[in-house]
C-alpha positions as MATLAB code, in Angstrom:
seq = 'XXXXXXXXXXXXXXXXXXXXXXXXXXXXXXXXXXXXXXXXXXXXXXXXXXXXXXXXXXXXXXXXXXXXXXXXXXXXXXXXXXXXXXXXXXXXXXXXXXXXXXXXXXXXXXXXXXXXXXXXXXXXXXXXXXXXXXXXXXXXXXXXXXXXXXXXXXXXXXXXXXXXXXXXXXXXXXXXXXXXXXXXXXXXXXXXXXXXXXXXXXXXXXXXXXXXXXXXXXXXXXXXXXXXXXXXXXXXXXXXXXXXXXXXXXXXXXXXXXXXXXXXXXXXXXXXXXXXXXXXXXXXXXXXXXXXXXXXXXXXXXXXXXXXXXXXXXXXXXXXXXXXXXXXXXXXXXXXXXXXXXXXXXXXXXXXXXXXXXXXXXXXXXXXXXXXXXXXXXXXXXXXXXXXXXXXXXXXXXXXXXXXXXXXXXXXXXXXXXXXXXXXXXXXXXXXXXXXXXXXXXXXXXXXXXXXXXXXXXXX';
ca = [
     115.520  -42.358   25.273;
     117.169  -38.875   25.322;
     117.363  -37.492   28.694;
     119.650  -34.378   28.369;
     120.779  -31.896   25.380;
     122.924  -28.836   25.192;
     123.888  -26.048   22.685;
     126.253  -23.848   21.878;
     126.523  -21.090   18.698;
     123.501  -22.729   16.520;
     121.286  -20.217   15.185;
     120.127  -18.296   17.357;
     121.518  -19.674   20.420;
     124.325  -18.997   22.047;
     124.355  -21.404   24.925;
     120.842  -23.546   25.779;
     122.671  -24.637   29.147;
     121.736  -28.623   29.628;
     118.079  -29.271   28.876;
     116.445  -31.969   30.562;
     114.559  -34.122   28.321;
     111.579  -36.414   29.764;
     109.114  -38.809   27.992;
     106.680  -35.664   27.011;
     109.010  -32.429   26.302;
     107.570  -29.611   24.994;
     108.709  -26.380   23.956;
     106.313  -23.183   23.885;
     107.420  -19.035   22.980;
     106.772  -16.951   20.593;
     107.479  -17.139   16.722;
     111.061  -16.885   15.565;
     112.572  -17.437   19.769;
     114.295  -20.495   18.712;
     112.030  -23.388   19.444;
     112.458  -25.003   16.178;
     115.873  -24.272   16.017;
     116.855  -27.228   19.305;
     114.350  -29.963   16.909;
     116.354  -29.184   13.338;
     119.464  -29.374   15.768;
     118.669  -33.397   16.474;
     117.515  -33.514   12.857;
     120.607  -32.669   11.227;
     122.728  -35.003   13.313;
     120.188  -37.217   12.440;
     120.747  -36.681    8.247;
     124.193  -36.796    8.914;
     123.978  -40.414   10.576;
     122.393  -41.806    7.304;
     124.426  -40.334    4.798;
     126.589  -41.885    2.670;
     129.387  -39.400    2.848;
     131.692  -40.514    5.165;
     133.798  -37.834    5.465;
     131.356  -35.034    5.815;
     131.398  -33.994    9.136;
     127.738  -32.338    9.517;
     125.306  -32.824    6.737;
     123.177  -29.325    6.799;
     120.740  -30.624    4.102;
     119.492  -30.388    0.770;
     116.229  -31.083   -1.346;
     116.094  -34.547   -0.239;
     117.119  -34.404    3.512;
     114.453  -33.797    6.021;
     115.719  -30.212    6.691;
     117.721  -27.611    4.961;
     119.721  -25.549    7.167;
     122.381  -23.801    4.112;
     126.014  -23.913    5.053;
     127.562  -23.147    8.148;
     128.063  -19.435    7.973;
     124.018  -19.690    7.769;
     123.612  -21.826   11.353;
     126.703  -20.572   13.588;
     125.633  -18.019   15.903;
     125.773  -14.343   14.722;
     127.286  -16.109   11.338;
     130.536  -15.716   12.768;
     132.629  -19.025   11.373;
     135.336  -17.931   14.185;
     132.442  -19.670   16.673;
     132.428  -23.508   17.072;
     129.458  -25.568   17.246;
     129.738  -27.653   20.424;
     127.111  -30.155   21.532;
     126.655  -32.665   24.245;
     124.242  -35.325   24.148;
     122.747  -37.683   26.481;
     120.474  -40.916   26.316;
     119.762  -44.613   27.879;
     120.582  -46.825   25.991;
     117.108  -50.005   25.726;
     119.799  -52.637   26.337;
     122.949  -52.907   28.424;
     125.998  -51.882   25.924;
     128.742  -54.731   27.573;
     132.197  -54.745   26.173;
     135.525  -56.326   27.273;
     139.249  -54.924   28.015;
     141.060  -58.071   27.392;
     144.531  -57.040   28.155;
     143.349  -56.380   31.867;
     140.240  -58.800   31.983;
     137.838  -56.078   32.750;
     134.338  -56.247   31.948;
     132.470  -53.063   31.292;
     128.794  -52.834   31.080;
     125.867  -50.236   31.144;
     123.187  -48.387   29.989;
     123.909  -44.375   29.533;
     125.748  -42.887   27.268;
     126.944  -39.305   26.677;
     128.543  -37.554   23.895;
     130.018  -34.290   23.086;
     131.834  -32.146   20.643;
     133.391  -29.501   19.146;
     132.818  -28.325   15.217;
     134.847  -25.079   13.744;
     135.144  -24.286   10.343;
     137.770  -23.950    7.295;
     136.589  -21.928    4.680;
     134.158  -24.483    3.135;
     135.198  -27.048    5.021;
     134.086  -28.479    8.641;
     136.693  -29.726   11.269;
     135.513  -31.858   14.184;
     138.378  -30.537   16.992;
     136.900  -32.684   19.582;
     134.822  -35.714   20.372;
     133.942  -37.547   23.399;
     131.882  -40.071   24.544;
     131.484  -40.639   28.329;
     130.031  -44.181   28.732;
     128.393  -45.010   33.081;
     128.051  -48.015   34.391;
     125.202  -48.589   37.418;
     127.793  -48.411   39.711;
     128.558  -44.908   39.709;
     131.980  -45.505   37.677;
     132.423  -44.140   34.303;
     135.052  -44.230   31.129;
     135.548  -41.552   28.713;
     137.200  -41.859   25.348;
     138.180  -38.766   23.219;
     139.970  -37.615   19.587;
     141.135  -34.374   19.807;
     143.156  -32.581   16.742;
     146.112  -31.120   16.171;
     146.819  -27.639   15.403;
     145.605  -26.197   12.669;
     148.569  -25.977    9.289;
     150.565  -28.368    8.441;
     149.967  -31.098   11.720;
     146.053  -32.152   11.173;
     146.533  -35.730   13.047;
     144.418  -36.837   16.075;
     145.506  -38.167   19.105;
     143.142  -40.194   21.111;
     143.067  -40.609   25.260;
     141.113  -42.027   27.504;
     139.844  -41.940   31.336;
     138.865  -45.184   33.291;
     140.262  -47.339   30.430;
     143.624  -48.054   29.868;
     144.323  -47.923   25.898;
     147.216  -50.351   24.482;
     148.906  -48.997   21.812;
     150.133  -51.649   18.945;
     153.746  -52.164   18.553;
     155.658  -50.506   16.120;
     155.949  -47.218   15.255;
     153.191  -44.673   16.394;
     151.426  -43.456   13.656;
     148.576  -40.648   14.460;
     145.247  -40.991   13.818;
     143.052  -39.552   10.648;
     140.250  -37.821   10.828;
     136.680  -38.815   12.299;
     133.795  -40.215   10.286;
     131.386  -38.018   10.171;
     131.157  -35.367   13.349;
     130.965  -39.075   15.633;
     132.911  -41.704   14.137;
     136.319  -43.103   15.457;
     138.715  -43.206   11.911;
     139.549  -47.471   11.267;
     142.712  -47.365   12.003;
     141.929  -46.938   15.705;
     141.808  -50.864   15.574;
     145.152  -51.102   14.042;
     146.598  -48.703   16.410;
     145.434  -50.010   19.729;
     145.277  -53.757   20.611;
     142.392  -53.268   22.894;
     139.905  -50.027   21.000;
     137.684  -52.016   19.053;
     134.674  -51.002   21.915;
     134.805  -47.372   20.498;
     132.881  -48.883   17.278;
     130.896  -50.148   19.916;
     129.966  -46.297   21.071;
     130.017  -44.993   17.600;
     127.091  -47.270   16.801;
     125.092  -46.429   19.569;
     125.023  -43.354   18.562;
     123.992  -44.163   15.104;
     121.212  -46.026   16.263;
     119.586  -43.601   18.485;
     119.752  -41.257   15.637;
     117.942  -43.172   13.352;
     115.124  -44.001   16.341;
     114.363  -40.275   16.076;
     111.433  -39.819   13.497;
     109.365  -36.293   12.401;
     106.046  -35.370   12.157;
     105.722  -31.587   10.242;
     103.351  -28.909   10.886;
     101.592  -29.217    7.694;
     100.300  -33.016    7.215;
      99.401  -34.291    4.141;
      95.519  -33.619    2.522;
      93.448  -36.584    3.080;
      92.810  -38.934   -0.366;
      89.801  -40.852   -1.661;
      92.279  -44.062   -1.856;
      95.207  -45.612   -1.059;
      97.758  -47.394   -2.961;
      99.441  -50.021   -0.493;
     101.189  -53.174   -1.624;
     102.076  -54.563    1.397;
     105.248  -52.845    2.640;
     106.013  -51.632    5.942;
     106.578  -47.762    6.607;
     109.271  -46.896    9.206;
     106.694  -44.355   10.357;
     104.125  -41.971    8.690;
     106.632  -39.807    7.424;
     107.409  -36.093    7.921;
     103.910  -34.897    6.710;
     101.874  -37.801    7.744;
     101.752  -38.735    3.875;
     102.192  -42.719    4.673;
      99.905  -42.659    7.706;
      97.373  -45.233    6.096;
     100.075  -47.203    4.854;
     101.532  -47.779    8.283;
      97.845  -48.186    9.544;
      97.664  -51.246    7.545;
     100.723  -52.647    7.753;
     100.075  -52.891   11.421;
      96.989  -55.032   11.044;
      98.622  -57.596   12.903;
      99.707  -55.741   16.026;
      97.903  -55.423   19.742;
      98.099  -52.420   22.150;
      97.309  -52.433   25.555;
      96.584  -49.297   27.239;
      99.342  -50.794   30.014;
     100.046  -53.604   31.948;
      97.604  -56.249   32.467;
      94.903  -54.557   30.499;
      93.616  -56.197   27.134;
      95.507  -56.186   23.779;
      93.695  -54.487   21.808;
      93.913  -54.530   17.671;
      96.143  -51.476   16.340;
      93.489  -50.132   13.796;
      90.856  -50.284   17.270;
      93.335  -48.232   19.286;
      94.068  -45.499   16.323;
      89.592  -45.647   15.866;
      89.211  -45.545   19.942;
      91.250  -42.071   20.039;
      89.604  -40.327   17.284;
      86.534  -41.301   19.071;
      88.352  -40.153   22.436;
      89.429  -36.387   20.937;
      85.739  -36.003   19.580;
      86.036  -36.063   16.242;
      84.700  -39.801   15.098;
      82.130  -42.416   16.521;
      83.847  -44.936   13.493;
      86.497  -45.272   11.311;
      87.815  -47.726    9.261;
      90.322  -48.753    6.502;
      89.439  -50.926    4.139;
      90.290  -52.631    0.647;
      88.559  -51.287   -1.898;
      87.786  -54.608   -4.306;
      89.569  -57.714   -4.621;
      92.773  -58.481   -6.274;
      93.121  -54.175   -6.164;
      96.120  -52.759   -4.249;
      93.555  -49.510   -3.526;
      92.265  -48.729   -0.107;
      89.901  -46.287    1.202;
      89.756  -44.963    4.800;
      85.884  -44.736    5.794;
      84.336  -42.658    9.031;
      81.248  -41.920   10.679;
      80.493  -38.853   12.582;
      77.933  -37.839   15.213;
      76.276  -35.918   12.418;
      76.318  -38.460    9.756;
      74.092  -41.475    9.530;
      76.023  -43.749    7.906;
      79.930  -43.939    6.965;
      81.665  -41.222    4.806;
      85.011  -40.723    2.820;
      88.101  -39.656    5.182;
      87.755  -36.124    2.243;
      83.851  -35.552    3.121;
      84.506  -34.778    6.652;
      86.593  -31.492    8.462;
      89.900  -30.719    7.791;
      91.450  -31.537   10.889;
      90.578  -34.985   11.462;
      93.115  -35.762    8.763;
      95.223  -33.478   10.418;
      95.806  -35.800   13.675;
      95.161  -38.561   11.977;
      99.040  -39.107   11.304;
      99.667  -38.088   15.068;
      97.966  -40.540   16.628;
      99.342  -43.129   14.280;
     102.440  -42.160   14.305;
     102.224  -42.201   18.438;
     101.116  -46.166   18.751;
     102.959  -47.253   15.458;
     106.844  -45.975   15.758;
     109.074  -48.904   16.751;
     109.637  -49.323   20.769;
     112.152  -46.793   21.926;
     111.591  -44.268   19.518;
     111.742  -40.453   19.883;
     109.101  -38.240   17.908;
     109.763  -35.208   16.985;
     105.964  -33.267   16.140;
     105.973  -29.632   15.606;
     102.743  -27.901   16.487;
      99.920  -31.485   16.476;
      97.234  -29.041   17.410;
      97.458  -26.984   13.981;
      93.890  -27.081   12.786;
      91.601  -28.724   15.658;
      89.263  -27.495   17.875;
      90.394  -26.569   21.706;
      88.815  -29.451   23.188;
      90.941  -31.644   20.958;
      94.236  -29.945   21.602;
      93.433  -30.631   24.999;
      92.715  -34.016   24.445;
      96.268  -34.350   22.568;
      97.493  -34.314   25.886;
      96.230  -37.433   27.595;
      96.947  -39.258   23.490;
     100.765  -38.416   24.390;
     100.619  -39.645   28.212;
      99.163  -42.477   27.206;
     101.497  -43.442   24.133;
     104.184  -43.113   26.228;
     102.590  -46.017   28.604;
     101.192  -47.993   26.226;
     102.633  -52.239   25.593;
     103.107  -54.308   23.152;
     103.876  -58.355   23.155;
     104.383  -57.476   27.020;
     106.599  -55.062   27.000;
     106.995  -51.156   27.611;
     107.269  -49.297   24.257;
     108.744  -46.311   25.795;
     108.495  -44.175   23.073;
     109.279  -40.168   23.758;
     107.987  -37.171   22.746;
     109.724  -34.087   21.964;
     106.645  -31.472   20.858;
     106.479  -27.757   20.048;
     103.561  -26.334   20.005;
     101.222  -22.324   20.819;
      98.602  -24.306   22.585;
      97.400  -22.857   25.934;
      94.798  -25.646   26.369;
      97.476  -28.286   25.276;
      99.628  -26.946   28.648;
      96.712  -26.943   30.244;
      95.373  -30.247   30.333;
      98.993  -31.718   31.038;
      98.834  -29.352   34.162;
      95.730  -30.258   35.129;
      96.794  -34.566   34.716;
      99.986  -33.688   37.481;
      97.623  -32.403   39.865;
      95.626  -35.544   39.366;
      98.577  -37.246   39.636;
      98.172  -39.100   36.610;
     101.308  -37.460   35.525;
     104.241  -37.374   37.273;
     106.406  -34.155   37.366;
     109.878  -36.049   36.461;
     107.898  -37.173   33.118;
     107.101  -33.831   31.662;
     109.282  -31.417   30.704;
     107.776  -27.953   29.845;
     110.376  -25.033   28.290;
     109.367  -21.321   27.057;
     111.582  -19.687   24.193;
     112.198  -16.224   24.173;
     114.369  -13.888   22.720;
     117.058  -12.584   24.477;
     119.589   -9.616   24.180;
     122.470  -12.548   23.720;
     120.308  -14.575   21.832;
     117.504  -17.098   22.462;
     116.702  -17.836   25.964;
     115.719  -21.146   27.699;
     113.442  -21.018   30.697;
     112.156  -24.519   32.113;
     108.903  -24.168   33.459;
     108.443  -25.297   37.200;
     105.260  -27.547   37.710;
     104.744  -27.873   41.386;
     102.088  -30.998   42.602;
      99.497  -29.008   42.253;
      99.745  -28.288   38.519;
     100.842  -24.606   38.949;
     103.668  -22.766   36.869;
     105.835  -21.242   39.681;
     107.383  -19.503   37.587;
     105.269  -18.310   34.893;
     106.714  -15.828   32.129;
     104.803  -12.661   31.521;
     102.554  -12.586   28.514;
     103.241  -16.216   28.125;
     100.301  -16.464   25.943;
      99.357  -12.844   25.893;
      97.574  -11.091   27.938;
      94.238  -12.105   28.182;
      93.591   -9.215   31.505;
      94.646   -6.513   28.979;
      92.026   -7.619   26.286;
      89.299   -7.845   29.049;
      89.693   -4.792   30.824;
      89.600   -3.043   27.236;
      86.320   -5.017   26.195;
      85.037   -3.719   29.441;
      85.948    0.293   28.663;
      84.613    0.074   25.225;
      81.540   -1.423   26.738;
      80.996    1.437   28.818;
      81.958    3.581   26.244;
      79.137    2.267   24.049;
      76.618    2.179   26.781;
      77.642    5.918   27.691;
      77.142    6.792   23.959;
      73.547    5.424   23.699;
      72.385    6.806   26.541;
      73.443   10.690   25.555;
      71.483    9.441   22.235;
];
């Protein structure tokens, strides 16, 4: 899980300052203060993890990547390539990481990781000028391994150090190192070099793989379909607009959910059907083969209007809308962070409010007996959203260390990042002004014009 993230010179931000990141994160503001800007941020280190090119340092996208952020005069801050991109990230790890110096016969082992580093530019090309990754063990100790370059011209080598680890180097002449792989990735020679290095693969692929447990969910999900084609495969997740949602629905025939522990497993298509029922907008749904020996499926429903069951495409818009939300939210593998930008686009109040309690609960939900732990980074305009999660840490259903609530806003050095401070009692302490407007503006006016009216018709 990622617990902390920091910025500096992307877009429009200049400096985020470390953001805390909790099991439900979600960032509110206004349009075009930055709030999509920190999700693309995790989404392009993301693309860059799974491409092939080894030596590109930071992959800014293209028509096949999941976003498509130009070059890197487009994303530095103020488009000034004389900034560097510099990042720090933070995240437990879901199993111990143990490694061994054998040279000293010192065992190393925990479960939080951190890594930072420092991205300029040359003309066309990307440099990484520094990496680190600072791995902590339960008992308070820590070890920290860095590259750092050389000076720019003719000496481009790296030299690499490290703190609470005592690196060997091989004998023989000391050769310096090439370049990274990627904007993370110790070159191979660091194995050649040192006798006792090989655990920095060991870092480099933890990285990697809590990359690739970061999945998105769009804005705009896909239109719902009168059928399905599924042959049998299994989706990573529903895909970035919700397009494979029925696909992973079936695939997961076999699975149980429990709401937590000691309460009953329940089937995974009963869980996704007992939600939709729980936001309002279904008393039934099911998916279902269309005929024999046909690799066609059609996704049937039954409202409180309707008799009997209907197509998924005969009933409102925005039941296919969350449909892919709340799949996504019990389906993603264990561990998982999902990204969702705005899940309330297109439903009624009551359901955004209901959206809510579907993320609390996903994020407490079991499987086979253990804790999925799956996160939730979300940005999203809803005031009844806020609400309700407000309202469930005054109940104490939610506890304050397991939301984290952040307001974008334009600044005069760029965006700005305020967290917002939920007290026990639900409240904002520190609430921004005209956080969602101004709703004692609007009334006061309703109330003149009103009078105004009433003033008018009686000189009539």
């Amino acid at each position: 899980m990622l617990t902390s993230l920091q910025i500096k010179n992307f877009k429009s931000w200049r400096n985020t300052d470390p953001i805390r990141l909790a099991p439900i994160t979600v960032f509110f503001g206004a349009n075009s203060a930055g709030k999509t800007s920190l999700l693309q941020f995790l989404l392009m280190l993301k693309q860059t993890s799974e491409s092939s090119d080894r030596g590109r340092v930071i992959h800014f996208g293209d028509d096949y990547s999941l976003i498509d952020l130009g070059t890197f005069q487009d994303l530095i801050f103020e488009h000034d390539t004389k900034n560097k991109l510099e990042f720090e990230l933070s995240w437990d790890l879901p199993e111990p990481l143990k490694f061994t110096n054998h040279l000293k016969k010192h065992e190393y082992e925990g479960k939080s990781l951190s890594f930072r580093a420092r991205i300029g530019s040359e003309g066309d090309k990307q440099r990484v000028e520094a990496m680190e990754y600072v791995f902590s063990q339960p008992d308070g100790t820590s070890l920290s391994v860095r590259l750092d370059a050389g000076a720019r011209g003719k000496a481009r080598a790296y030299t690499m150090t490290a703190e609470g680890y005592e690196l060997t180097r091989t004998l023989g002449r000391v050769w310096p190192l090439p370049s990274p792989i990627r904007f993370y990735g110790f070159p191979d020679e660091v194995s050649a070099y040192f006798q006792n290095a090989g655990f920095t693969g060991d870092l480099a692929l933890a990285l990697e793989r809590q990359l690739k447990r970061i999945l998105y969910l769009g804005p705009l999900r896909d239109v719902p379909k009168r059928s399905y084609a599924w042959a049998g495969d299994v989706p990573e997740h529903v895909g970035q607009d919700g397009d494979g949602a029925v696909a992973a629905l079936l695939a997961a025939s076999g699975r149980k959910i429990s709401a937590g522990y000691r309460c009953k497993a329940r089937p995974f298509q009963e869980v996704v059907a007992y939600w939709l029922k729980q936001l309002g907008l279904l008393d039934s749904f099911v998916a279902r083969k269309i005929a024999q020996n046909r690799k066609d499926y059609e996704v049937r429903v039954k409202t409180k209007r309707s008799a009997k069951d209907v197509d998924l495409t005969d009933v409102g818009f925005g039941i296919s809308q969350v449909l892919p939300v709340v799949v996504e939210s019990f389906y993603v593998a264990p561990y998982s962070t999902v990204i969702i930008e705005q899940p309330e686009l297109h439903l009624h109040p009551r359901v955004q409010s209901e959206l809510a309690d579907l993320f609390i609960a996903a994020t407490r939900v079991r499987e086979d007996g253990k804790e999925r732990c799956v996160q939730f980074l979300v940005e999203s305009h809803s005031e009844h959203f806020l609400q309700r999660l407000q309202r469930r840490v005054a109940e104490g259903v939610l506890e304050p260390k397991d939301v984290a609530l952040y307001f974008c806003e334009a600044g005069s050095q760029g965006s700005e990042l305020r967290q917002l401070q939920v007290n026990l009692y639900g409240d904002v302490v520190n609430w921004p002004k005209d956080f969602f407007g101004d709703p004692t503006t609007d009334l006061s006016a309703r109330i003149e014009a009103a009078a105004r009216l009433e003033a008018e018709a009686a000189e009539r």
